[in-house]
LOPA-530468 format. One record per residue (C-alpha): residue in three letters; residue number from 0; x, y, z. Coordinates in steps of 0.001 Angstrom, whole numbers, plus 524288, in hexadecimal, padded with zeros to 5 digits. Layout:
BEGIN
@code: ALA | pos: NUM | xx: X | yy: Y | zz: Z $
...
//
This chain:
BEGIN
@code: UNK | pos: 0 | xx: BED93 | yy: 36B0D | zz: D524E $
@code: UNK | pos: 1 | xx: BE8F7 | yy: 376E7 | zz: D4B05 $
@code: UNK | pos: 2 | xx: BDBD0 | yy: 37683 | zz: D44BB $
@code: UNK | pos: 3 | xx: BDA16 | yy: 37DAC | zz: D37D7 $
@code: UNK | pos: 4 | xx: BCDA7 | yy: 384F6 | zz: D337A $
@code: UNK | pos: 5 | xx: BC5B2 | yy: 37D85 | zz: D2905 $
@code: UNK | pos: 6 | xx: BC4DB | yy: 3813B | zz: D1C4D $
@code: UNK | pos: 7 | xx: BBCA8 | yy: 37E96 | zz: D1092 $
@code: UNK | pos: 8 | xx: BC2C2 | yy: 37590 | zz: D06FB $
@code: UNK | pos: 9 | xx: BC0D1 | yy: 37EC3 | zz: CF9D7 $
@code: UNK | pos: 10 | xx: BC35E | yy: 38B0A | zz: CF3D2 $
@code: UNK | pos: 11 | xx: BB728 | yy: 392CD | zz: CF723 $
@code: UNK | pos: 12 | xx: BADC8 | yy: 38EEE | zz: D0342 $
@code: UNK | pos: 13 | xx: BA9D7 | yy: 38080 | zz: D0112 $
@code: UNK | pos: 14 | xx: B9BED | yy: 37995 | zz: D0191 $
@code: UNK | pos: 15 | xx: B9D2E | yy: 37363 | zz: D0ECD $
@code: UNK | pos: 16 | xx: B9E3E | yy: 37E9D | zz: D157D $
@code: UNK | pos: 17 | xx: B9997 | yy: 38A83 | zz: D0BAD $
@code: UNK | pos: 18 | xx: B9928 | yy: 39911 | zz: D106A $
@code: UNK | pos: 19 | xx: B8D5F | yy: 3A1CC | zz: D0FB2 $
@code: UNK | pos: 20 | xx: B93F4 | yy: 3ADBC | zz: D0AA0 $
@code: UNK | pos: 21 | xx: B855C | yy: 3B4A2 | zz: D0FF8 $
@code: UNK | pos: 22 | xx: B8D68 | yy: 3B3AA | zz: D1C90 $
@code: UNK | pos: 23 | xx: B9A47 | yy: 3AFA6 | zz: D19FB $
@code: UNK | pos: 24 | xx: BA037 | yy: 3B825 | zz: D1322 $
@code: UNK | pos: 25 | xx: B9C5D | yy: 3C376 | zz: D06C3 $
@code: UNK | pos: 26 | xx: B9E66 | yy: 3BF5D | zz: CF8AF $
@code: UNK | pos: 27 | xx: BAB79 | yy: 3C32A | zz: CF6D6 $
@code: UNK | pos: 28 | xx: BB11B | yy: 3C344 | zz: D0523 $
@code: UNK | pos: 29 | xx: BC0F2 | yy: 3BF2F | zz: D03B4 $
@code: UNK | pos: 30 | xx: BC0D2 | yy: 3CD27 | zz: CFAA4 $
@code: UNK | pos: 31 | xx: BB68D | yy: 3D59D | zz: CFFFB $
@code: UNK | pos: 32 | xx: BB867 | yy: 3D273 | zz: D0DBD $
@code: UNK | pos: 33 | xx: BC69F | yy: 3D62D | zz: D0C33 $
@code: UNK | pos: 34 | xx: BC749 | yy: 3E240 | zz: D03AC $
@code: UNK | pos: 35 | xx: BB9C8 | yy: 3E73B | zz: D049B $
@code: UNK | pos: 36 | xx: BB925 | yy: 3EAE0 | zz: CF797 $
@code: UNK | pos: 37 | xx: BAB2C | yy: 3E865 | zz: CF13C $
@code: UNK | pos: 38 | xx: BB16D | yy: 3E79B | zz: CE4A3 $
@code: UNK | pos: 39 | xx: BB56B | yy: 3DA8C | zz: CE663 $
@code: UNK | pos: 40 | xx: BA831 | yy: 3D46E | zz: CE865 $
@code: UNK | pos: 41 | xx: BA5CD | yy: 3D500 | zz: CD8EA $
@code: UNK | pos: 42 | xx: BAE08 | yy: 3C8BB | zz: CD975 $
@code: UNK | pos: 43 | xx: BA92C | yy: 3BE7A | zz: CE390 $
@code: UNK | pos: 44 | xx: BB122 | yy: 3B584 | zz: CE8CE $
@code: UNK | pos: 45 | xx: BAB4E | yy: 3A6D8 | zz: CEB0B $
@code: UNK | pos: 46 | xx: BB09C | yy: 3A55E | zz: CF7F3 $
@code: UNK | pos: 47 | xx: BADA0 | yy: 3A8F8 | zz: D0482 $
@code: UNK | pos: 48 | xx: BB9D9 | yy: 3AE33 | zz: D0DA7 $
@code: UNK | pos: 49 | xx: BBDBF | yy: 3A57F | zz: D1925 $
@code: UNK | pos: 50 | xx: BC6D3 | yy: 3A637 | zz: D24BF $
@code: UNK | pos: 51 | xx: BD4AF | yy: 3A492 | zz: D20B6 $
@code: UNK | pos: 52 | xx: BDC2A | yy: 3A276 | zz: D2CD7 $
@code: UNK | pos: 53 | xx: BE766 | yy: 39900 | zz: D2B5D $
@code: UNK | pos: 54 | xx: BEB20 | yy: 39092 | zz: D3867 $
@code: UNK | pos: 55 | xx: BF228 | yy: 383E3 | zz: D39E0 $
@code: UNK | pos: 56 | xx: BF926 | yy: 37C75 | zz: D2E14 $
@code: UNK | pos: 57 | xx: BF0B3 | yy: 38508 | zz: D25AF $
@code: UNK | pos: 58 | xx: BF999 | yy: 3911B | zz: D2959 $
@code: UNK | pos: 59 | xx: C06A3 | yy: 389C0 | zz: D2BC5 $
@code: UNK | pos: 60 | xx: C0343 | yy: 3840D | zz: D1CC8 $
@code: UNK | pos: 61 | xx: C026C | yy: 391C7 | zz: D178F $
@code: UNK | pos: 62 | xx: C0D4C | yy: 39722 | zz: D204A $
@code: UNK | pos: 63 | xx: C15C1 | yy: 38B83 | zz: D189A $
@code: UNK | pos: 64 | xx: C1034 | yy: 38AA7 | zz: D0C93 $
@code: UNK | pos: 65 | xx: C0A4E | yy: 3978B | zz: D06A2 $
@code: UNK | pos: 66 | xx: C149E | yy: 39E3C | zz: D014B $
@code: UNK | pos: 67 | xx: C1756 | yy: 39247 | zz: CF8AA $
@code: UNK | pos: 68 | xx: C0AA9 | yy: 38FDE | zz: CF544 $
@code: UNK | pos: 69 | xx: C004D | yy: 39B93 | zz: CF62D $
@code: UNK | pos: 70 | xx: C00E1 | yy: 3A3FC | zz: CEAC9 $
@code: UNK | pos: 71 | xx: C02E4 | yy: 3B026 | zz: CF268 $
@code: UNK | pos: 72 | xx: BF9AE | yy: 3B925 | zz: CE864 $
@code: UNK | pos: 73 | xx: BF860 | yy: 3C832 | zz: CE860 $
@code: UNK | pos: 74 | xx: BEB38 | yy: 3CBC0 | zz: CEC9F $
@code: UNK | pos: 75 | xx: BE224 | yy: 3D563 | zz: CE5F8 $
@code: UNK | pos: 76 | xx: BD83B | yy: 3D8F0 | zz: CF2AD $
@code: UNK | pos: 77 | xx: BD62D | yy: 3CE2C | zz: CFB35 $
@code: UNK | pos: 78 | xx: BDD6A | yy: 3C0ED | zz: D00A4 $
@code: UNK | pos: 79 | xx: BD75D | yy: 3B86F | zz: CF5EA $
@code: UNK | pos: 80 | xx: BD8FD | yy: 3C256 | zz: CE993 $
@code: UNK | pos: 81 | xx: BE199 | yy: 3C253 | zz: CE11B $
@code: UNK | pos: 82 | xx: BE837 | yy: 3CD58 | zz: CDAF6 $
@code: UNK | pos: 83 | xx: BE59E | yy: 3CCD1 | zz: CCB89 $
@code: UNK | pos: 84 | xx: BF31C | yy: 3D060 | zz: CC7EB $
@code: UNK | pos: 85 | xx: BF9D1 | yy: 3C38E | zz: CCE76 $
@code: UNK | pos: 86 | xx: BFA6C | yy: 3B841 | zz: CC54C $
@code: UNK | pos: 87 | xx: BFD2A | yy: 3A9FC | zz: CC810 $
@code: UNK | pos: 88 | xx: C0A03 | yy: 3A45B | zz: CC247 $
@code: UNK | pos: 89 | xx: C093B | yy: 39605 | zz: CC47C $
@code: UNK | pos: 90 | xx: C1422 | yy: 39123 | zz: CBEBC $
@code: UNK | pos: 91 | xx: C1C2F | yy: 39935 | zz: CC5C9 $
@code: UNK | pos: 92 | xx: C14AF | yy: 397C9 | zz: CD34D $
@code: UNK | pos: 93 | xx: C16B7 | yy: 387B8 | zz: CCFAA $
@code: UNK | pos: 94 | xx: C2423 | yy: 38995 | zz: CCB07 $
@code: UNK | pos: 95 | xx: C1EC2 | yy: 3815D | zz: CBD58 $
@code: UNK | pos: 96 | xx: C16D5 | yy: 380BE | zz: CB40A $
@code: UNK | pos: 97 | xx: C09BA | yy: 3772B | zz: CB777 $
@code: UNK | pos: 98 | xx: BFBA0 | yy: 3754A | zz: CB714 $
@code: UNK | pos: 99 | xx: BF446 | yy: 37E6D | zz: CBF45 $
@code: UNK | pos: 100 | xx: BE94C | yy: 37A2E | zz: CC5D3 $
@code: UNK | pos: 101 | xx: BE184 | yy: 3854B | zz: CCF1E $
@code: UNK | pos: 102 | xx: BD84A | yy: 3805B | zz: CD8BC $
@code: UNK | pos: 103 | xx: BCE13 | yy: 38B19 | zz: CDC82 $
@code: UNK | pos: 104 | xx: BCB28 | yy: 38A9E | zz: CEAE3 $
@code: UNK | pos: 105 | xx: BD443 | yy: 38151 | zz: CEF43 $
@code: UNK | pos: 106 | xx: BCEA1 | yy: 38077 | zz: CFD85 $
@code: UNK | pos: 107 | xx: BD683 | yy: 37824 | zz: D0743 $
@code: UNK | pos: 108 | xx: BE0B4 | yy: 372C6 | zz: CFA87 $
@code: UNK | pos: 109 | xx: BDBCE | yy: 364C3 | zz: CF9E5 $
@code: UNK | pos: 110 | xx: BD9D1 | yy: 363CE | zz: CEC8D $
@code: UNK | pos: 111 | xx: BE41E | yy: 36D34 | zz: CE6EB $
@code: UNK | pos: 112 | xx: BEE15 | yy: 36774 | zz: CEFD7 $
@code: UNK | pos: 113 | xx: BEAE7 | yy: 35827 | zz: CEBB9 $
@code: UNK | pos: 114 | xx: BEC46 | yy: 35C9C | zz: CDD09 $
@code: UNK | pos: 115 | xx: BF82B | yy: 3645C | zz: CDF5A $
@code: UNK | pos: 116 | xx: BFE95 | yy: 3584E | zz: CE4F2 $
@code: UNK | pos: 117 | xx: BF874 | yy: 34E8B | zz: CDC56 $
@code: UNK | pos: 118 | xx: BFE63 | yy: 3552C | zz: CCF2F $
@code: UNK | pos: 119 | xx: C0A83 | yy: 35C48 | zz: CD3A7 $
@code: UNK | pos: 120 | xx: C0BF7 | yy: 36181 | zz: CC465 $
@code: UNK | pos: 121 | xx: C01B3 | yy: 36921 | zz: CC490 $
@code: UNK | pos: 122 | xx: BFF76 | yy: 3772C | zz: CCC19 $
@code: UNK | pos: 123 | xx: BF57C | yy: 37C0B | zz: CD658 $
@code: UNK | pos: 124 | xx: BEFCB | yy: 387A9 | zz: CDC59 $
@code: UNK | pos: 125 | xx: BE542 | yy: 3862F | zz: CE5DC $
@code: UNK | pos: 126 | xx: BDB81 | yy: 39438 | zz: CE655 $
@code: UNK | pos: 127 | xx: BD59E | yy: 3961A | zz: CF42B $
@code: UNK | pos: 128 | xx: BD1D0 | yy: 3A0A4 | zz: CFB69 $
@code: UNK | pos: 129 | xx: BD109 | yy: 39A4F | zz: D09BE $
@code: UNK | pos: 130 | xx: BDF2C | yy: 39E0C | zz: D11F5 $
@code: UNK | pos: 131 | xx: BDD1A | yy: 38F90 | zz: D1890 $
@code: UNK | pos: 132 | xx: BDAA6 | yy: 387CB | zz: D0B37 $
@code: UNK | pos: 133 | xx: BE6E8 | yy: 38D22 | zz: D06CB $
@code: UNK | pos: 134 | xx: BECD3 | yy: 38A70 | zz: D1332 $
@code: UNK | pos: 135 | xx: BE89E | yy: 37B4E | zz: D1248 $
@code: UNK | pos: 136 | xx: BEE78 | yy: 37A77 | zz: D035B $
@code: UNK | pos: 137 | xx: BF9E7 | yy: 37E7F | zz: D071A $
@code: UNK | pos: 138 | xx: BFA14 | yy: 3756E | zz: D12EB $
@code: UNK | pos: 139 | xx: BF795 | yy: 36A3B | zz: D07D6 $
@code: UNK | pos: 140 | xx: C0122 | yy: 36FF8 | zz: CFF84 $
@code: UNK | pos: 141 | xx: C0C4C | yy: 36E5C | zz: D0949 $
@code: UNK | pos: 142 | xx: C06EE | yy: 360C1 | zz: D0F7A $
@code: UNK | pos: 143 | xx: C06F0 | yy: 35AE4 | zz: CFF61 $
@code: UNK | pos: 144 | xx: C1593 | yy: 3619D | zz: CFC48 $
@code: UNK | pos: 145 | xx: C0DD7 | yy: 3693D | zz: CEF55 $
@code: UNK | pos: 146 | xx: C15D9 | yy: 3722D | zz: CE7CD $
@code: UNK | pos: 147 | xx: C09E0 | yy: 373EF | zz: CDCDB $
@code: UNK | pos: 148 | xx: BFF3E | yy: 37C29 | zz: CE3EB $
@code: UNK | pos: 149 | xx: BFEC6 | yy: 38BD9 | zz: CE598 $
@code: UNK | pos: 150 | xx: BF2B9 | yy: 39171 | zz: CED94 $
@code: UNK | pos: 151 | xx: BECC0 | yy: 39D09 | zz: CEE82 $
@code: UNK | pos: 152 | xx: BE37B | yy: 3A61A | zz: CF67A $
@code: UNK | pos: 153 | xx: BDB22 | yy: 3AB1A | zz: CEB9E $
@code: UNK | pos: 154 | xx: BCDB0 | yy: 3AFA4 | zz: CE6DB $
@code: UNK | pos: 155 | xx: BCD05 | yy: 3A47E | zz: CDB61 $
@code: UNK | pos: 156 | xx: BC7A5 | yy: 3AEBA | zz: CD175 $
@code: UNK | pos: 157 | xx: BD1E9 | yy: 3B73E | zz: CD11D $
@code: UNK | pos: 158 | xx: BDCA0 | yy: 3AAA6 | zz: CD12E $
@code: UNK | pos: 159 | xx: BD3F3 | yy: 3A8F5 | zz: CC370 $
@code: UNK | pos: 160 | xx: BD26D | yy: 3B541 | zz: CBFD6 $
@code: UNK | pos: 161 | xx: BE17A | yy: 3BBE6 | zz: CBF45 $
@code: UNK | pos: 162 | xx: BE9D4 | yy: 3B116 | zz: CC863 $
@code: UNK | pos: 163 | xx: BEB15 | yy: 3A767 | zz: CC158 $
@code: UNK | pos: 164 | xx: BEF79 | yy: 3A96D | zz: CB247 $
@code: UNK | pos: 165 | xx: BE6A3 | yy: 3A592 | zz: CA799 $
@code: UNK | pos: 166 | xx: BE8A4 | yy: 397AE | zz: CA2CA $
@code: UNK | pos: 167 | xx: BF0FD | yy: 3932F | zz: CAC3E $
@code: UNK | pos: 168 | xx: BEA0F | yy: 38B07 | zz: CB3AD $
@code: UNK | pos: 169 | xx: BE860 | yy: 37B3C | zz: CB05C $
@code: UNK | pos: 170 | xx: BDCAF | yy: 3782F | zz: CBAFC $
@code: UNK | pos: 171 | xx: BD22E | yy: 380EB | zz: CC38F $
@code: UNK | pos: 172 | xx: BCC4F | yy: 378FE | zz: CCFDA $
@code: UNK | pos: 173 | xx: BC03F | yy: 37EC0 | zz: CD440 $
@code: UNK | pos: 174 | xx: BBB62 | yy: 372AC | zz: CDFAA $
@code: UNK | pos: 175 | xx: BB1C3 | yy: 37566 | zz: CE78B $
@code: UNK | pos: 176 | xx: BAF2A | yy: 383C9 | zz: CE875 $
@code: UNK | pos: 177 | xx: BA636 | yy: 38A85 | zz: CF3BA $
@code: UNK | pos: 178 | xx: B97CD | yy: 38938 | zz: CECFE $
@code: UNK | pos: 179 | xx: B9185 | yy: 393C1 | zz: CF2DD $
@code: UNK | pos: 180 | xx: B83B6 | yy: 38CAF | zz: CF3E9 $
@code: UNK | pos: 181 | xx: B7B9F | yy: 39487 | zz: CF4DA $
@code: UNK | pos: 182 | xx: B76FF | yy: 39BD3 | zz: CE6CF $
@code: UNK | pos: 183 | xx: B77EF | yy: 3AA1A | zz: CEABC $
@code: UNK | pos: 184 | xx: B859B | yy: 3A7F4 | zz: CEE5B $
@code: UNK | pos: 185 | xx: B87E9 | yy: 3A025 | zz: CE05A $
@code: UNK | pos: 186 | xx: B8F1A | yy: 3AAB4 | zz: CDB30 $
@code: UNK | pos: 187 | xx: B98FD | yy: 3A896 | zz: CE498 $
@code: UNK | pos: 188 | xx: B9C8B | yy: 39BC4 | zz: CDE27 $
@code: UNK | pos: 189 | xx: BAAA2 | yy: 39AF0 | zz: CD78C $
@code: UNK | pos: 190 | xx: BA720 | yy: 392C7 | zz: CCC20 $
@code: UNK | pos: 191 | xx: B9FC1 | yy: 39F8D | zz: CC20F $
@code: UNK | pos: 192 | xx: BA310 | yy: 3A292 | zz: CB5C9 $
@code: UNK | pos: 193 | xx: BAB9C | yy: 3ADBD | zz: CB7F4 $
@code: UNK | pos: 194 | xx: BB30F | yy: 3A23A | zz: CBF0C $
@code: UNK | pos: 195 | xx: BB459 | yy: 398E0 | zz: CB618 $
@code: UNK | pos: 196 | xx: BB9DD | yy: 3A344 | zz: CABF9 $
@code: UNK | pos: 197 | xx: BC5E8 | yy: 3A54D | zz: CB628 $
@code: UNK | pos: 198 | xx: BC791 | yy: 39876 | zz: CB6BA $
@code: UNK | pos: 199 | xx: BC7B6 | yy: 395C7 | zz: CA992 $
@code: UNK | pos: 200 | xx: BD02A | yy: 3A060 | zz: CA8B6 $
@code: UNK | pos: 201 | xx: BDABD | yy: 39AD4 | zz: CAF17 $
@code: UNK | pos: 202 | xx: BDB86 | yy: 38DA4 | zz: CA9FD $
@code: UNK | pos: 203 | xx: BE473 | yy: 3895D | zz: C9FB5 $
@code: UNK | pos: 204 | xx: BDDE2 | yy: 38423 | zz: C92BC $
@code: UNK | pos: 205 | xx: BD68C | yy: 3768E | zz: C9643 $
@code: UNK | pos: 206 | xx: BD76B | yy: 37AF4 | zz: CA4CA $
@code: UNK | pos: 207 | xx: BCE10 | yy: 3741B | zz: CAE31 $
@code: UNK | pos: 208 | xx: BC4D6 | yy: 37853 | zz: CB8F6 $
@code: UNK | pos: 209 | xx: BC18F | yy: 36E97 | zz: CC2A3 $
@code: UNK | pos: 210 | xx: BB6B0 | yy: 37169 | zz: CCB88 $
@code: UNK | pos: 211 | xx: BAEDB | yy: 369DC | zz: CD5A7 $
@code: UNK | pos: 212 | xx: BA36A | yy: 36D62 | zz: CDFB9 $
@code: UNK | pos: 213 | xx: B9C22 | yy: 3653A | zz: CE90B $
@code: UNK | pos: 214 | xx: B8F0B | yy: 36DD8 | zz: CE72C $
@code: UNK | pos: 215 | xx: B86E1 | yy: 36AC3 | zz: CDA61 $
@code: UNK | pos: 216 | xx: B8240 | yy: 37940 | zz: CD84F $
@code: UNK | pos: 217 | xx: B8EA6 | yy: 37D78 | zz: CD7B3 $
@code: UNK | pos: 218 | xx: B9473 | yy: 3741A | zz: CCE69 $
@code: UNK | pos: 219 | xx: B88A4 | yy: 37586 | zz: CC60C $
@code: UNK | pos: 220 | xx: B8B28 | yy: 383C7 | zz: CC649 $
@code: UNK | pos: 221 | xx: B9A84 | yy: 37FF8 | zz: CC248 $
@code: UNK | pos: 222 | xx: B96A5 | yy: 378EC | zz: CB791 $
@code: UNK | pos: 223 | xx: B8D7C | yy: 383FD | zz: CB11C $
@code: UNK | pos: 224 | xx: B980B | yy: 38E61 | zz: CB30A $
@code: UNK | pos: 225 | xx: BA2D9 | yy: 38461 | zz: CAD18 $
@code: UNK | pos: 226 | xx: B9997 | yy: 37F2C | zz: CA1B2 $
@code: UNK | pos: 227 | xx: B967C | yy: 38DD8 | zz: C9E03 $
@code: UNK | pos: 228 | xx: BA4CF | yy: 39142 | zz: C9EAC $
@code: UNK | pos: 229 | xx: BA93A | yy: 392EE | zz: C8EE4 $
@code: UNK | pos: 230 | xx: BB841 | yy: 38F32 | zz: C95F7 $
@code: UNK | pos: 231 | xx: BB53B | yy: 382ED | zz: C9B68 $
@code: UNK | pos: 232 | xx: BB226 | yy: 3746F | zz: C9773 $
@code: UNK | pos: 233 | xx: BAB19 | yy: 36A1B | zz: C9FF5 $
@code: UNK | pos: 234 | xx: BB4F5 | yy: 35EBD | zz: C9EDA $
@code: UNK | pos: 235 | xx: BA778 | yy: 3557C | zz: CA44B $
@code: UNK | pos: 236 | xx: B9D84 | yy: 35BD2 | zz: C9D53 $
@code: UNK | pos: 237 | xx: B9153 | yy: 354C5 | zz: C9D6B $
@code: UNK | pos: 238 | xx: B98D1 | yy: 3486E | zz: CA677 $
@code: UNK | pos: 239 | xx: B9141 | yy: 34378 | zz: CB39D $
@code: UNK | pos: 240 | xx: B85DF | yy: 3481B | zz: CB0A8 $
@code: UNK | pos: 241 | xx: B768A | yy: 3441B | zz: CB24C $
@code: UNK | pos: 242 | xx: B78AD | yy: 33803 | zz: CBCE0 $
@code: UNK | pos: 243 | xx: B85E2 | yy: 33980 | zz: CBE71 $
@code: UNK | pos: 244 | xx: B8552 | yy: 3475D | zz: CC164 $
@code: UNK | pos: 245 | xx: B89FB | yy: 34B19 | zz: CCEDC $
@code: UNK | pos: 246 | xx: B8008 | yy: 35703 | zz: CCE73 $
@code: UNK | pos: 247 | xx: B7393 | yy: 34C96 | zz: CCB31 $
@code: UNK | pos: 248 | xx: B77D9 | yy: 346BA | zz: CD701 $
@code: UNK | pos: 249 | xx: B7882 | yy: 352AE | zz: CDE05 $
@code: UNK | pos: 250 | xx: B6BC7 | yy: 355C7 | zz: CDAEE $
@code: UNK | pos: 251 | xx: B63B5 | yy: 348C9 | zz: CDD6F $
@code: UNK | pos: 252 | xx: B6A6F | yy: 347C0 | zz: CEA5D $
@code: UNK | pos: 253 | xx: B696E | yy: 353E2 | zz: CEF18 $
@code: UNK | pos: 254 | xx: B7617 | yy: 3539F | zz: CF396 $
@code: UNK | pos: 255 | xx: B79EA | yy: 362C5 | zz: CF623 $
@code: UNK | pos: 256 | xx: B6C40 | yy: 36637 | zz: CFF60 $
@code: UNK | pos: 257 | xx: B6254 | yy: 3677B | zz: CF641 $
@code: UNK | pos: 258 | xx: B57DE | yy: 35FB4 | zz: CF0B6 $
@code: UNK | pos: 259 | xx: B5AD7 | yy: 355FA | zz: CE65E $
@code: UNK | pos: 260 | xx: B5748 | yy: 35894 | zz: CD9C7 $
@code: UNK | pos: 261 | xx: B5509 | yy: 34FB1 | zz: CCC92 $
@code: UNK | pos: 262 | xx: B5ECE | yy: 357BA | zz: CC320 $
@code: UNK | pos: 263 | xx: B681B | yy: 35017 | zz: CBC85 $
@code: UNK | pos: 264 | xx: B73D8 | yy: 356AA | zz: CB7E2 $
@code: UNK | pos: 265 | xx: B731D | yy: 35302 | zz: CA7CE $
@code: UNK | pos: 266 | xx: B810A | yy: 35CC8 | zz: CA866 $
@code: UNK | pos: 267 | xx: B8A3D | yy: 35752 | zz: CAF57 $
@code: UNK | pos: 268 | xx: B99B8 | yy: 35B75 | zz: CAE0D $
@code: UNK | pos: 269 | xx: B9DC1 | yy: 3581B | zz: CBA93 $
@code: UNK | pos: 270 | xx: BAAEE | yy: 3551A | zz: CBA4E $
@code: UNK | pos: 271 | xx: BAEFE | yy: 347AA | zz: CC24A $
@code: UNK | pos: 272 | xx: BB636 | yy: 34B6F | zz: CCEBF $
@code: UNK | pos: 273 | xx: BC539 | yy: 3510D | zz: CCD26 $
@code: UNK | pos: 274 | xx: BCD54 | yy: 346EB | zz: CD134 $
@code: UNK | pos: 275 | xx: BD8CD | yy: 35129 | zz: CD2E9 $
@code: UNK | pos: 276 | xx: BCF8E | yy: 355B4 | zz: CDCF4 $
@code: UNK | pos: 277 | xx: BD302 | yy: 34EDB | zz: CEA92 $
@code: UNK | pos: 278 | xx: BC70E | yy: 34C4E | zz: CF38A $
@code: UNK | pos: 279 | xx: BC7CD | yy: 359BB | zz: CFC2F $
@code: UNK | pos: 280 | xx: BC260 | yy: 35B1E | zz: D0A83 $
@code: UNK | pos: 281 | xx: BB7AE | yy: 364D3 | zz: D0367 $
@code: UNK | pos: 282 | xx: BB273 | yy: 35B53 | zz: CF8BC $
@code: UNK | pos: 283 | xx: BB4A4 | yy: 34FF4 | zz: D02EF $
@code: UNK | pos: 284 | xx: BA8CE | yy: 3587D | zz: D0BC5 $
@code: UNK | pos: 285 | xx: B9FF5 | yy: 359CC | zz: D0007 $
@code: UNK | pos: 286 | xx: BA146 | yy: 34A2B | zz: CFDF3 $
@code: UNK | pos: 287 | xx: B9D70 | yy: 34871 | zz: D0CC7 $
@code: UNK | pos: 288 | xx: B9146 | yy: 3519C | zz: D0ADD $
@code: UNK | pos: 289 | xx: B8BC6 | yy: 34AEA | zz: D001B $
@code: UNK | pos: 290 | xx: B8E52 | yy: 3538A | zz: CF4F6 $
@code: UNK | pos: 291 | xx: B9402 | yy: 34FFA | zz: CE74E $
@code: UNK | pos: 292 | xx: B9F9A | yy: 35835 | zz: CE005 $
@code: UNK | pos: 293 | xx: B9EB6 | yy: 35BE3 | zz: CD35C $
@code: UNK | pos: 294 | xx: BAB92 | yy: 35F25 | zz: CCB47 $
@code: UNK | pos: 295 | xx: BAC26 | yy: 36653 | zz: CBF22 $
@code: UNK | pos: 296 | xx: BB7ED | yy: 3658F | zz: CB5DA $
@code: UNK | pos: 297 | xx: BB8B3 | yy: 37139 | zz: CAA00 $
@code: UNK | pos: 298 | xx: BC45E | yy: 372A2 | zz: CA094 $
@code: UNK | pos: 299 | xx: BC851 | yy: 380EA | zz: C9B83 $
@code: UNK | pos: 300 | xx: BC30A | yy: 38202 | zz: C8F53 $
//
């Protein structure tokens, strides 16, 4: 029997098992490390490069199944870029006209794969920069017999920024992204403003973003950027808050190493859990270690 490697189950690096980039790797590694360019450090990436050998069913799936299913894209520098002249044309990629939903770091597939096969009229394309996460979606793909999901090998700004047109997209997914703890490395986070304008971007009028984090700061953090945002609207704005806020429980309990605290979160907006969202391997972890998940839902202005 051939073992395959591990691999985290989201888009960027993923709480249980988080990266110091002080020694893992430099801000901006799948670009810089490639090219050698400084230029490209004014734009960080929020991910941390990882191995992306392929062995076992994860290479026979890709031997089968990528030329059907990877958007082969024409790269601007490195393995992840993607050159700003190529645009995305869905309905002809999908052979119809549908709903496009994009999940951004699509780790091991899980969750893009369930919805592609739970609602076979709509369209998917799962973002991910990890070789082996791709590898496992496309091993799902074949196993469920889905005709509705596209993925591709891409730095998730740039799919925002010139990929995909404007307006053209129905949903954004942004579950569980890597947190990057610690609060020098905050600016490594994916969820900023200049983010949330790309996103916004690309969603059709009345689009949605669904988010969802297992670490309080972060979702906190979520919430300012996507409150502040002119282009977006709460859709549970001011619901589960005071007692029935997740964060108050967070912070009496003490539940993500560090003291408990009295605040009560008066705010709220936490969005109750996506129920298009099946129960991943990832989020399945963060239930076993004791911490809560908050979701956010926000409609395009």
């Amino acid at each position: 029997m051939t073992t395959e490697p591990a691999l985290p189950d989201a888009g960027s690096l993923n709480a249980s098992d988080p990266a110091d980039p002080d020694t893992a790797a430099p801000e901006n590694a799948s670009v810089s490390d490639e090219t050698g360019d400084p230029r490209h450090f004014r734009s960080p990436v929020s991910f941390v490069r990882r191995g992306s050998r392929l062995q076992g069913r994860r290479q026979q799936a890709w031997d089968e199944l990528s030329d059907r299913f990877v958007i082969d894209v024409p790269r601007a520098e490195a393995d992840t870029s993607v050159d700003p002249e190529y645009v995305f044309d869905a309905a002809a990629e999908f052979g119809r006209t549908a709903p496009l939903i994009v999940e951004i770091g699509s780790g091991l597939g899980e969750a893009v794969t369930h919805a592609a096969e739970q609602n076979p009229d709509k369209d998917y394309l799962a973002v991910e920069v990890y070789l082996p996460g791709l590898a496992q979606t496309l091993q799902r793909i074949g196993q469920k017999e889905l005709s509705n999901v596209r993925v591709v090998q891409a730095n998730a700004p740039e799919v925002l920024t010139t990929m995909l047109p404007a307006g053209t997209v129905d949903e954004v997914w942004v579950f569980f992204p890597d947190p990057w703890h610690k609060t020098r490395h905050h600016k490594r986070r994916m969820v900023k403003d200049e983010f949330a304008e790309l996103v916004a971007r690309v969603l059709v009028p009345g689009g949605i973003w669904r988010l969802a984090t297992d670490w309080s700061d972060y979702a906190v953090q979520m919430r300012e950027v996507l409150d502040a945002s002119s282009s977006f609207r709460n859709l549970h704005d001011g619901e589960r808050a005071g007692e029935d806020s997740p964060l108050t429980r967070v912070n009496r309990e003490g539940l993500e190493k560090k003291a408990p605290v009295n605040d009560v979160d008066t705010r709220g907006g936490w969005a109750p859990r996506f129920d298009g969202r099946i129960l991943t391997s990832f989020e399945n972890k963060a239930h076993q270690a004791g911490r809560l998940i908050f979701d956010l839902t926000y409609r395009k202005a």
